[in-house]
N, C-alpha and C positions, 0 to 999 in steps of 0.2 A: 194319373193318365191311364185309361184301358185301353186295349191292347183291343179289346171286342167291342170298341165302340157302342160302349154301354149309354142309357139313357144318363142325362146330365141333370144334375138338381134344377129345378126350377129358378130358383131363387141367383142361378149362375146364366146371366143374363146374356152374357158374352156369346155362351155356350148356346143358347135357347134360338139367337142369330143368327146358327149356323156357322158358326170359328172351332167347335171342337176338332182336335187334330186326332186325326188314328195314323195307325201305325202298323204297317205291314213288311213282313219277309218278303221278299223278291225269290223266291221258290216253289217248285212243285215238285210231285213224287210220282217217275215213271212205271211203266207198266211191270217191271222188276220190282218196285217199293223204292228206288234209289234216289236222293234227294240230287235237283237238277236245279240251276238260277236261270232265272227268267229276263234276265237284263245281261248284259255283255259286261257293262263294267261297274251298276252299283248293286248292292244286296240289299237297301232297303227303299220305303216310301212313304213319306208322311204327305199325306189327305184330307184335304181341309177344303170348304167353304168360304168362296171371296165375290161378293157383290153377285149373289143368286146364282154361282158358278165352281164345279167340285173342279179343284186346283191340284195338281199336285208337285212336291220337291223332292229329289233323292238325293240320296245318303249310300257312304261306304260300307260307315260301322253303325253297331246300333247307337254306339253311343254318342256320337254325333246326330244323328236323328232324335234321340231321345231329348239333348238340350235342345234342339232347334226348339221340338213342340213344344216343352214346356214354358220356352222363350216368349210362341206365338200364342199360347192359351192364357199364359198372363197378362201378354198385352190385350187378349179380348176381350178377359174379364174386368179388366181397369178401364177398359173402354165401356164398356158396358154396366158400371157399379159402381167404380172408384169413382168418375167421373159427377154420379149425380145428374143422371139426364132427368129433367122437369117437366110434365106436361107441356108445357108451352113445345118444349124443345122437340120432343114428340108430334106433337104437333106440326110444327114446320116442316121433318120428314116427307110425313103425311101428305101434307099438299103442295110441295114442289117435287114432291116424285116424279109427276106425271109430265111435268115440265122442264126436268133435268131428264128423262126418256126420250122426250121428242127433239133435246139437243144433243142425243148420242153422248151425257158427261153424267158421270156418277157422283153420288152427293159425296164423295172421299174426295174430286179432283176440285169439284165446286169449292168446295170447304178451303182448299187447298189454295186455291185461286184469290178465294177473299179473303184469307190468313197476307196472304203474300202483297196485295193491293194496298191490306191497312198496314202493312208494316212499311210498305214504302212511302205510302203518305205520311205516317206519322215521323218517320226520319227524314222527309222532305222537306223544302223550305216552303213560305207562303208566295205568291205571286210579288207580292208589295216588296218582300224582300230579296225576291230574284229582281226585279226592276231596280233598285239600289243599286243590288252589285254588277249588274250591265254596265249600267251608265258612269259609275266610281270607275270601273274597267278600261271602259274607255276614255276616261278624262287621263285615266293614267296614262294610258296609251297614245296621246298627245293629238288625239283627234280636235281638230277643229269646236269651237264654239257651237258656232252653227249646227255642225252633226251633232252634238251631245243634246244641244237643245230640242232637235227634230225628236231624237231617241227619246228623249224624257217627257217631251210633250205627249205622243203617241202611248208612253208605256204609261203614264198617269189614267189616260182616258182609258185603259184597257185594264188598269187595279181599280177604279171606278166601279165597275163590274166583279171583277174576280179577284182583288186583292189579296182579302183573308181569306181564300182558297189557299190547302196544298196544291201546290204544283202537278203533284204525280199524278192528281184526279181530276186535272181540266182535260176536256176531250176534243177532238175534232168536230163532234158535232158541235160543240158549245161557241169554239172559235168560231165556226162559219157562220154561224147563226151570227152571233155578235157583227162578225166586220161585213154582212150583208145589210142587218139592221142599222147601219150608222148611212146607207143610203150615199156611198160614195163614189165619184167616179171610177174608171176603171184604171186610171193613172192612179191614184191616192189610193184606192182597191190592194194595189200591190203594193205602193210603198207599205201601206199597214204590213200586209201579211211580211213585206220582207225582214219587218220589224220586230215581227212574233217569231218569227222562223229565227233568225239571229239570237233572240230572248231566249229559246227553247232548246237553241244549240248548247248556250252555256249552260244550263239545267244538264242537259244529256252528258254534258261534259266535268259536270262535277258530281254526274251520279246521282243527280236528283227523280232520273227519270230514265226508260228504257230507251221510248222513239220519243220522237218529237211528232206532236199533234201537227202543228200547224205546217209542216212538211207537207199533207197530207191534203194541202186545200187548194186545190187548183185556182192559177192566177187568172183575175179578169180578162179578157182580151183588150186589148188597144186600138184604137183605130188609129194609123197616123193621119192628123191634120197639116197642111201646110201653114208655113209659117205667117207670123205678121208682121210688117213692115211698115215704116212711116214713106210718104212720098216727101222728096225733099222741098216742097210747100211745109207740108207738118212739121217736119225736122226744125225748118227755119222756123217757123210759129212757135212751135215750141220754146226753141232757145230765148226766141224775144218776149216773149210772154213769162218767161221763168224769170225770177229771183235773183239779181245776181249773187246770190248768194250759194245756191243753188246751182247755177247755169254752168261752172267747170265741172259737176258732176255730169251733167247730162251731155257736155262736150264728149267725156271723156267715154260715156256708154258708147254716143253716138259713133266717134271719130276712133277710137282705140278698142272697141270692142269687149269692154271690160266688164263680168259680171257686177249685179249691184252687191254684192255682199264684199266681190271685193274692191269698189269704189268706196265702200262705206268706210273701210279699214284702212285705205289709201292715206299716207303721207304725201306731203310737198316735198321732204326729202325724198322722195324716194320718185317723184317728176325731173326727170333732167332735160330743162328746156337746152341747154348747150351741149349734149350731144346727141340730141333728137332720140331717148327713149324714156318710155315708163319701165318701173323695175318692178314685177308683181314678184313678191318673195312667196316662198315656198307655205311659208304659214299663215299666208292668206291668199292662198290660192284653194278655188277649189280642188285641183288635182293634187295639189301638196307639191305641185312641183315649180320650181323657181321661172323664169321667163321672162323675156323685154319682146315690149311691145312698142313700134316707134309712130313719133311723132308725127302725123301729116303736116303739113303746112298750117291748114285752115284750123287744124286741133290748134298747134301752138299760139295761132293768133287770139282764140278762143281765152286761152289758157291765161295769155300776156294781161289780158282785160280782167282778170279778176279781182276782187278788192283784198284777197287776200291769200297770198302764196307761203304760209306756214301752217306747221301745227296738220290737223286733218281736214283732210277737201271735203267729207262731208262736214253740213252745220255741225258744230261744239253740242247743239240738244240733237237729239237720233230722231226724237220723237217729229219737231222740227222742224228736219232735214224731210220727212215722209208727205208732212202738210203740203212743205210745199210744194213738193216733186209733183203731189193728186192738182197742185193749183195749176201747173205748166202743163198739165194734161189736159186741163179744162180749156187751157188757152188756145193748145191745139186741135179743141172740136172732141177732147174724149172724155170720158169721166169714170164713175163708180159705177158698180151696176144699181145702188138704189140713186144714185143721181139721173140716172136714164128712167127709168119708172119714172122718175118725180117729176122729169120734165117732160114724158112724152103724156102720163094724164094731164099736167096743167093746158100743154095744148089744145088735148080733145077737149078738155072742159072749154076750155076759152072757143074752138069751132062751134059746138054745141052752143053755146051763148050768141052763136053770130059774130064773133069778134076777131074776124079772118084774118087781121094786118098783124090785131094783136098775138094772134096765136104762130104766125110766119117768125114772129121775134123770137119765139121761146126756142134756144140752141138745143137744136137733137144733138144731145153729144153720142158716140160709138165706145162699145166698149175699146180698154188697155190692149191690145193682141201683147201676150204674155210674152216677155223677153224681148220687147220691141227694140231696144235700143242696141240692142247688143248682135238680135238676128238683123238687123237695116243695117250696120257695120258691116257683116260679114256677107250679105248677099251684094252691094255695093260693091266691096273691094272684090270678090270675084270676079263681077262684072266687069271693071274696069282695071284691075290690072290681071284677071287671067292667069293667075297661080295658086291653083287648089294650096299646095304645099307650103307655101308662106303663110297662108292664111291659116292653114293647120296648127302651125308652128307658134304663130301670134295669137289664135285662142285658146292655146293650152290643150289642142289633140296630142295621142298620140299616130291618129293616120288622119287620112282625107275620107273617111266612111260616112262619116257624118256631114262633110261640105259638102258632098254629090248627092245625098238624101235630102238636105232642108234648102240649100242656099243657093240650087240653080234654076232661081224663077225669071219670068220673062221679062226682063228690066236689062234696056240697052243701053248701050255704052256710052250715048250721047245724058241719056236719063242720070246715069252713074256718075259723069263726070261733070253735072248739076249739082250731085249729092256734093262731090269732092270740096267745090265749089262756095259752099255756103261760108261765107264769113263774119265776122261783126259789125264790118262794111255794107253787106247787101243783103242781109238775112231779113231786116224790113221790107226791104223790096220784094224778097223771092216772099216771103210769109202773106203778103197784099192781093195775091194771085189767088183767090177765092176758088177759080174756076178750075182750079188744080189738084182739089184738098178730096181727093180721091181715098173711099176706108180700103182696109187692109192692103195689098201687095199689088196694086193695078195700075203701075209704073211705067208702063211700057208706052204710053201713046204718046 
């Protein structure tokens, strides 16, 4: 090491880059000859070259300065030698210079950056098997059927894509793009993302990953729609037109309010016609939380007529039980959305032909309004007996925020105690009334 910052060999590459250290007293000699320190508290400085800029560090003693330098000159020259830098690598330099300048970062933090990225992906997991350990987590965790199913369904479609990806290198732009590309509504829009968000928590949380991408993706908006309801024409149609096989489940949507998932799960033990309630247990509820729901009159009478009060109220097949519930819809004037297509061209074909009688035949069915059975329960019973809070209580809220947002549409009391009304007695009768079979929630006249 010189002391006079003497030229460097060539051949010391390190050196040639601008990393040679020198090395200076912290002293001058005043107008007397007498030596004087130029620093308050160190006596030396070592002066060196860092990323096109003279740097410097002090030191007390020389001899703490002296190892420092020889510290940093050897690692300049191993940088610069030991190393074996290649054309190639030379190269690259070369032409992201200009382009690590105009991002304010030096190729030492870049370097730095992409050291740090592959090391976290390679000790990362793959998507495919961050999606395992979600869903095992949660079966552990005594989650619902249903929710593991939703979870595994969604996280399948989304390893479809990115499976055998690390983890650590999926990005936000990659997500957006993805769950905009699937063309969804704004309802399913978010259950996705809240899907990936959840996925990318337990990544973040086993240290697979810093942030979570999909944090970072702003939810669709919503529009709320009002709800859809049967008029109690439909209701009764419905039931008569069902299956009895079939027909205590749709009692029990209609008259007890009970989701279909947990009607599907539903036991006979668990109907207590003698002390007028249903029992929905905690593990097949959706909220996880236990509840009775009681019996109306017209439910029970419902209930009395079925051919079969063991075992589970839906059909023994699941598959089934689905057919027919779509056939009791049909009965009621409603259908599938490619059964509406199918019938609303067979009629224009058939006007176009001239064949007017024939094409009045062909049943415009209306779409399902989603949760019908369950939302015509609950806007009913408000109507007619007038207690947000009961009604909270019998569909498993925990407040009334929800009854005052969906279920106080304009359907009067006299309308209401129609609905109450329908039995196995007159439910042919009220079903006959054509002129009543009014779509969605327009109950009130």
């Amino acid at each position: 090491m010189d002391l006079d910052e003497s030229s460097v060999p060539p051949q010391h590459v390190g050196a040639r880059l601008g990393n040679k250290v020198s090395l200076h007293k912290l002293e001058t000699t005043d107008a007397q000859g007498k030596k004087v320190r130029t620093h308050p508290r160190y006596n030396w400085r070592c002066s060196f070259v860092e990323n096109g800029k003279r740097v410097s560090k002090y030191f007390k003693t020389r001899t703490s300065a002296e190892e420092w330098a020889e510290t940093r000159e050897n690692e300049a020259l191993a940088h610069g030698t030991d190393s074996g830098i290649t054309a190639f690598e030379r190269s690259v330099v070369v032409e992201t210079r200009a382009a690590l300048l105009d991002l304010g970062v030096n190729l030492r933090d870049a370097v730095s950056l992409a050291i740090d990225y592959y090391q976290q992906a390679k000790s990362s997991c793959t998507v495919r098997q961050l999606a395992d350990l979600v869903v095992a987590s949660r079966i552990r965790a005594g989650l619902s059927e249903r929710h593991t199913q939703d979870l595994r369904s969604k996280l399948k479609r989304f390893c479809g894509t990115f499976g055998d990806r690390s983890v650590a290198t999926v990005t936000r732009q990659e997500i957006d793009k993805w769950l905009h590309d699937l063309k969804l509504s704004a309802a399913s829009f978010n259950s996705f993302r809240r899907i990936l968000v959840l996925t990318f928590n337990d990544a973040k949380r086993d240290g697979h990953l810093v942030d979570n991408p999909a944090e970072k993706i702003r939810q669709s908006k919503v529009v709320e729609t009002e709800v859809g309801i049967l008029t109690p024409v439909e209701a009764a149609a419905l039931l008569v037109g069902a299956d009895p096989e079939i027909r205590s489940a749709i009692a029990l949507g209609l008259f007890a309010g009970l989701r279909r998932s947990e009607i599907e799960r539903l036991d006979w033990s668990e109907i207590h016609l003698k002390f007028g309630n249903i029992q929905v247990k905690a593990t097949k509820a959706k909220s996880a939380r236990s509840r009775l729901v009681p019996i109306s009159e017209n439910l029970a009478a419902w209930l009395r007529k079925s051919p079969r009060q063991t075992g589970s109220v839906w059909p023994p097949s699941h598959q089934r039980g689905r057919k027919l519930m779509e056939a009791a819809h049909r009965a009621a004037g409603y259908g599938t959305a490619g059964e509406i297509l199918k019938n609303k061209a067979k009629a224009k074909k058939l006007r176009e032909s001239g064949d007017a009688m024939a094409a009045d035949k062909v049943p415009l069915l209306r779409e399902w309004p989603d949760n019908a059975l369950r939302h015509s329960y609950a806007t009913y019973h408000l109507a007619h007996h007038e207690n947000a809070a009961a009604l909270a209580l019998h569909l498993g809220h925990t407040n009334t925020a929800l009854i005052f947002a969906h279920y106080r549409l304009p359907v009067t009391k006299e309308v209401a105690a129609g609905f109450w009304a329908i039995t196995p007695e007159n439910a042919g009768e009220i079903a006959r009334d054509k002129s009543k079979r009014a779509p969605g929630h327009q109950v009130n006249g």
